[in-house]
ZAMARGU-4260 file (C-alpha; in steps of 0.2 Angstrom, whole numbers, plus 5000, padded with zeros to 4 digits):
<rodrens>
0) 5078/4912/5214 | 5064/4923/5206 | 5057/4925/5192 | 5061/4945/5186 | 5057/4944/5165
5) 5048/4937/5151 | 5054/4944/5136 | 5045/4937/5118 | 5056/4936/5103 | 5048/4931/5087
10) 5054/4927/5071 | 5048/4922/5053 | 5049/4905/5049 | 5043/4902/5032 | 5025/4904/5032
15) 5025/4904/5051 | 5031/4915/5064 | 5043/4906/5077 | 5040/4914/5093 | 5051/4910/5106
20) 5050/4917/5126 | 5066/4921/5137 | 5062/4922/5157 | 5077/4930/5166 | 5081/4927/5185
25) 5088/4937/5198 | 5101/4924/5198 | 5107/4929/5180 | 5100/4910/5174 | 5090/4911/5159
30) 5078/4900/5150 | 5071/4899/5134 | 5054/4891/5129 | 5042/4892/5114 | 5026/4898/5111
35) 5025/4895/5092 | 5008/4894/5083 | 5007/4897/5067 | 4990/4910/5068 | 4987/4924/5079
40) 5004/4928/5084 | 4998/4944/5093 | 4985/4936/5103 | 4996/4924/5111 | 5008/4937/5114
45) 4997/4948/5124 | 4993/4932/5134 | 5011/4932/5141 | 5012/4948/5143 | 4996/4947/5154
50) 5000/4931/5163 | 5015/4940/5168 | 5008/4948/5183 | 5005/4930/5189 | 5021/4924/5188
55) 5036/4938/5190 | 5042/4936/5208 | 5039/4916/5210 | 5051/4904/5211 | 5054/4896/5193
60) 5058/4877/5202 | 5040/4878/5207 | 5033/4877/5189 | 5015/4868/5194 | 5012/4879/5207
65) 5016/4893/5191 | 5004/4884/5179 | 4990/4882/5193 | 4990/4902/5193 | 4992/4904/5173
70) 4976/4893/5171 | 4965/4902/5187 | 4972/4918/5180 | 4966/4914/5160 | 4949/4907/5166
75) 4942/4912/5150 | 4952/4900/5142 | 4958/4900/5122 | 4971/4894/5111 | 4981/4911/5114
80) 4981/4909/5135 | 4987/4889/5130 | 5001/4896/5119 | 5005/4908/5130 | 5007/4898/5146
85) 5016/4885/5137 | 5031/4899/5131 | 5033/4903/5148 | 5033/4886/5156 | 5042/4880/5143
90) 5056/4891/5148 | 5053/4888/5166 | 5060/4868/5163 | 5077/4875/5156 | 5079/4888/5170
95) 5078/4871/5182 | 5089/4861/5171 | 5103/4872/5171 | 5100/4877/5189 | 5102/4858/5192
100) 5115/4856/5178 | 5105/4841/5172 | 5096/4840/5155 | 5077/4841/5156 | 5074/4823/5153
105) 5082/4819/5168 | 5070/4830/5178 | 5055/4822/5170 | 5059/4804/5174 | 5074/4799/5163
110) 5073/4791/5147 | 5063/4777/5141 | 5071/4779/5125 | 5088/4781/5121 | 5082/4792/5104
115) 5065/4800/5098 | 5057/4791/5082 | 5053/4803/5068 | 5041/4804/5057 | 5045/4814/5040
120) 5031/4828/5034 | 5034/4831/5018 | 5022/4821/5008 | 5011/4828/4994 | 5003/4843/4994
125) 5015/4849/5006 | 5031/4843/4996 | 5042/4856/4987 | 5043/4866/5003 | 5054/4881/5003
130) 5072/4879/4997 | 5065/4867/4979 | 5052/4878/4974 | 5044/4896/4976 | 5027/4892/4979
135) 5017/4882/4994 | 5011/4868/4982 | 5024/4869/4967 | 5030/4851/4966 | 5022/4836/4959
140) 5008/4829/4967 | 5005/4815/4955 | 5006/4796/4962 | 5021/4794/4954 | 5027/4812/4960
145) 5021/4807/4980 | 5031/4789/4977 | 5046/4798/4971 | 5043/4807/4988 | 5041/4792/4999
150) 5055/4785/4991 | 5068/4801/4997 | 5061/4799/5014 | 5065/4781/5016 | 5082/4788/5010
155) 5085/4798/5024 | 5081/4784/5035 | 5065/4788/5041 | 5052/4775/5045 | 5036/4784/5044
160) 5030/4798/5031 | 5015/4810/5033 | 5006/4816/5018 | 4991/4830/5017 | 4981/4823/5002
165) 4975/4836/4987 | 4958/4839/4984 | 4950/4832/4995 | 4942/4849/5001 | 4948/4865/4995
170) 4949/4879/5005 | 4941/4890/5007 | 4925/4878/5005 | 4906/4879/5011 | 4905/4859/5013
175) 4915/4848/5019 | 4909/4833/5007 | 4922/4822/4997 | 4918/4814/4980 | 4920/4798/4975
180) 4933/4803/4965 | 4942/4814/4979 | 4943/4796/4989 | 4948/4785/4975 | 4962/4798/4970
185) 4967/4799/4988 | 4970/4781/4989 | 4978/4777/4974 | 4992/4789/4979 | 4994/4777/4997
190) 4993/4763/4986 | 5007/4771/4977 | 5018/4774/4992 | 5017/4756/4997 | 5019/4749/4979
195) 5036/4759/4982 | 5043/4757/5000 | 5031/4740/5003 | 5030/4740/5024 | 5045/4748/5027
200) 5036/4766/5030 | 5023/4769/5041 | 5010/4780/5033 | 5002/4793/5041 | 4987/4805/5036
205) 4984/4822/5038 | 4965/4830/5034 | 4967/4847/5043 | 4949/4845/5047 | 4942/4846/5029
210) 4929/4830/5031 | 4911/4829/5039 | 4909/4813/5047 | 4903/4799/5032 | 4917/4808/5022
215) 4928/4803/5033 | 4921/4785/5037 | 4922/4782/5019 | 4940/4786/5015 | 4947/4777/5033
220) 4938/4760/5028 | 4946/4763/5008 | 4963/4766/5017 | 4961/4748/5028 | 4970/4738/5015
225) 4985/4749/5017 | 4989/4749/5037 | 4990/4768/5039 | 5000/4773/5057 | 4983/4786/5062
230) 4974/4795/5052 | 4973/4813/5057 | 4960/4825/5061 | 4947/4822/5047 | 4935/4833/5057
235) 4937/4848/5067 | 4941/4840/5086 | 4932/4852/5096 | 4916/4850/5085 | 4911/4835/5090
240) 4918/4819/5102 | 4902/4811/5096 | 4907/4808/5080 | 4927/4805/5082 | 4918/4790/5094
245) 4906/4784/5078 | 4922/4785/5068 | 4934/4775/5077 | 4921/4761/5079 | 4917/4760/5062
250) 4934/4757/5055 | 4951/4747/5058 | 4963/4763/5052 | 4967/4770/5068 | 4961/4789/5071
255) 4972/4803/5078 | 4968/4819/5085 | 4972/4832/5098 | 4982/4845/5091 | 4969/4857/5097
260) 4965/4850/5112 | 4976/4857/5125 | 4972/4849/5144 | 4969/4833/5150 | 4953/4836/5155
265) 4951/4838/5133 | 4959/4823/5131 | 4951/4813/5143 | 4933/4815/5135 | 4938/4807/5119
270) 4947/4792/5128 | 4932/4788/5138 | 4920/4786/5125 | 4934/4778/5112 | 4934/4794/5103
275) 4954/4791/5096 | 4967/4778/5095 | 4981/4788/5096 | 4983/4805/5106 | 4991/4820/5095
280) 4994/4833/5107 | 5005/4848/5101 | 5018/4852/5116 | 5019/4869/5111 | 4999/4872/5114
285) 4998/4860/5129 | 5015/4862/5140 | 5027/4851/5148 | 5017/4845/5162 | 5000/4844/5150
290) 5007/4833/5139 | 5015/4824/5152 | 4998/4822/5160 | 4991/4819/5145 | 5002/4803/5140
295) 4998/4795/5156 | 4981/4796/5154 | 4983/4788/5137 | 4994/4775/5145 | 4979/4771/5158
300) 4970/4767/5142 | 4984/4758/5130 | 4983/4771/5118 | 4999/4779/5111 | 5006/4797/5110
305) 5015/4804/5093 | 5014/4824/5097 | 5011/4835/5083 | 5027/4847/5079 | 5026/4858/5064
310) 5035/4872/5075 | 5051/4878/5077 | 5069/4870/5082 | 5068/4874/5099 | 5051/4865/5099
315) 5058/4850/5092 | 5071/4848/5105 | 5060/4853/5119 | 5047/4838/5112 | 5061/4826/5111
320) 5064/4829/5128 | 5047/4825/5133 | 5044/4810/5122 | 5060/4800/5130 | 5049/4800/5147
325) 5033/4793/5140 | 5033/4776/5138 | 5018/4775/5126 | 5028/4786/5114 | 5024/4783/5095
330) 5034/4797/5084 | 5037/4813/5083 | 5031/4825/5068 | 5047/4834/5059 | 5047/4845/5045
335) 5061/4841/5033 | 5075/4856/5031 | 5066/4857/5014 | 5050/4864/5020 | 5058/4875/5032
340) 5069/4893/5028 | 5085/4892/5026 | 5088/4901/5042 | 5082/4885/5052 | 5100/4878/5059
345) 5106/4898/5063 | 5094/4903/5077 | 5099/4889/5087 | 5115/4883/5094 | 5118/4868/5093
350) 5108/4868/5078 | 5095/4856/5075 | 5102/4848/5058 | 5116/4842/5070 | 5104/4831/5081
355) 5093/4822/5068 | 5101/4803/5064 | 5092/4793/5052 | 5076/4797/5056 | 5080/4800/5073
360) 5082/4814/5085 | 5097/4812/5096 | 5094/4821/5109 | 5106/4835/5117 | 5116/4831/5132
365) 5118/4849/5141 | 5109/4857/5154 | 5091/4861/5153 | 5085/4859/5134 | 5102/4858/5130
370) 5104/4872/5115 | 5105/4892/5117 | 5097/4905/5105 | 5104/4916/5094 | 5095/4935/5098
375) 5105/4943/5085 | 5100/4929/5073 | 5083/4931/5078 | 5083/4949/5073 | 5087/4947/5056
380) 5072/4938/5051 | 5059/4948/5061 | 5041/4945/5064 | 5029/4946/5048 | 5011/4947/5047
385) 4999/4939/5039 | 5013/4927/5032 | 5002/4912/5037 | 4982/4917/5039 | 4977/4898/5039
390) 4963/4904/5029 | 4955/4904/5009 | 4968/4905/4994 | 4983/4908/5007 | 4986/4888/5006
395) 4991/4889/4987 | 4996/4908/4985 | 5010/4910/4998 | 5025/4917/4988 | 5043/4911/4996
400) 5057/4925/4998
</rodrens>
């Protein structure tokens, strides 16, 4: 069997682009993977189209030999090569489970869960989504508004929650300084959750990289009382190991990061120097064998694995299918069908709506990732720029259609 296309399809997905990659075979087996990021969907694009030359003609069973010639080939490196590499290997793994008649999971090792733990994103400034509100941030973000919140997603059966707390730094913003008042605020709205749903939800929390470094100490010994799962990405990852290692040793709230990290050679310098207590890789920037890599590594240091997912619905299931294999899973991230276009369940068959069980992702029992895309659905909702920049005002001004 060889490897004869890699055809890109990308469609809007509320204020991101899903971008989703079919490679075809001269054996009429296709596969679909996902190369979603929510910026600069164009660079990532020409990385695929690039790395083509490296991968047309090869064998899609031999899919480390295939990610061995992506990397030497992309030796300058970037987010866009990562992204890019992943759509394509991505699509490789459903090529070989269909081939095999087998679902992925199977491939990687079997299950060492029988269903993938979710945690709910939904929380604060975040809620309100797409199908309640018009706006990004419409929705009411007061510590009674975010309980109200907490309280829907123990509702839905859910065990953990992540919120994105206001105003600790705006965007766009010079420093990255929080007040006093910015803190206090912050944990009164936690302490508002867990007056609500007591210990039956796990807290997580998300700070997008908005903190320096005594910022960020401050506010993870305020949150100690409240047993948060991790607490994410106060400071950019890439900035610094240094000071994710001074972080980590100077509180009890276990630190996250990763989702900007795409190799286990990344990874592995924050876990030697007790840089993070729990590994956030993102499948769709790392790949299948990556992330596979990655966990171990984790595992060789007791340290846990809850991937970052604020994607698609093909990179749920493709996630699912490699968190059943790693034994040092934590949870998964998922974005409510509320923050997500209504579109969501139609560009995928089965659609992803029909797999998620109290708080759970049951995971598909077909060949390869198990679901099939719809082009024609795809096509109704094509590609639109600048619908996400990730920069200044464009966190508070998106308008929803």
């Amino acid at each position: 069997m060889k490897i004869t296309a890699i055809e890109p399809l990308v469609c809007q997905g509320g204020i991101k682009n899903w971008t989703f990659v079919r490679v075809r075979t001269d054996e009429g087996i296709t596969g679909w993977g996902d190369a979603t990021e929510w910026v600069r969907v164009q660079g990532h694009l020409k990385a695929m189209e690039d790395l083509s030359a490296v991968v047309i003609g090869e064998d899609p069973f031999n899919i480390e030999r295939i990610w061995q010639r992506m990397w030497v080939a992309s030796y300058a490196g970037g987010k866009d090569c990562n992204v890019g590499m992943t759509g394509i290997e991505t699509a490789l793994w459903d090529i070989v489970g269909k081939a095999l008649g087998t679902p992925v999971y199977n491939i990687l090792g079997g299950r060492c869960h029988e269903r993938i733990r979710l945690y709910a994103d939904y929380c604060d400034d975040y809620q309100g989504g797409f199908r309640g509100t018009t706006r990004w941030r419409e929705g009411d973000t007061s510590q009674l508004g975010i309980a109200k919140q907490a309280e829907y997603i123990k509702s839905r059966g859910f065990t953990a929650l992540k919120m994105h707390p206001v105003g600790l730094a705006e965007r766009p913003a010079v420093t990255r300084i929080a007040s006093l008042k910015a803190i206090d605020d912050t944990v009164a709205k936690v302490s508002a959750i867990r007056d609500v749903v007591g210990n039956e939800l796990d807290i997580c929390m998300d700070i997008n990289n908005r903190l320096d470094l005594t910022s960020s100490m401050a506010l993870a010994k305020a949150l100690e009382p409240y047993r948060l799962l991790f607490f994410e990405d106060p400071i950019r990852q890439e900035e610094s190991a240094e000071s994710y290692r001074r972080l980590a040793e100077a509180t009890s709230t276990p630190v996250g990061t990763g989702e900007n990290l795409y190799t286990v050679w990344s990874f592995r310098n924050l876990l030697e120097i007790g840089g993070v207590d729990v590994l956030l890789p993102d499948i769709c920037h790392t790949g299948v064998l990556q992330a596979k890599k990655i966990a171990a590594l984790g595992e060789a240091y007791h340290v846990p694995v809850a991937p970052h997912n604020p994607n698609s619905p093909l990179s749920t299931v493709i996630s699912g299918h490699v968190c059943a294999g790693i034994p040092n899973f934590l949870a998964l991230e998922y974005y409510l069908e509320e923050r997500e276009p209504p579109w969501r369940d139609d560009v995928m068959s089965p659609p992803l709506g029909s797999f998620i069980k109290d708080g759970h992702l049951e995971l598909p029992a077909g060949p390869g990732w198990g679901v099939e895309l719809d082009e024609k659905e795809i096509a109704k909702h094509p590609y639109r720029e600048a619908w996400y920049s990730g920069l200044g005002s464009s966190w508070e001004d998106l308008e929803i259609t």
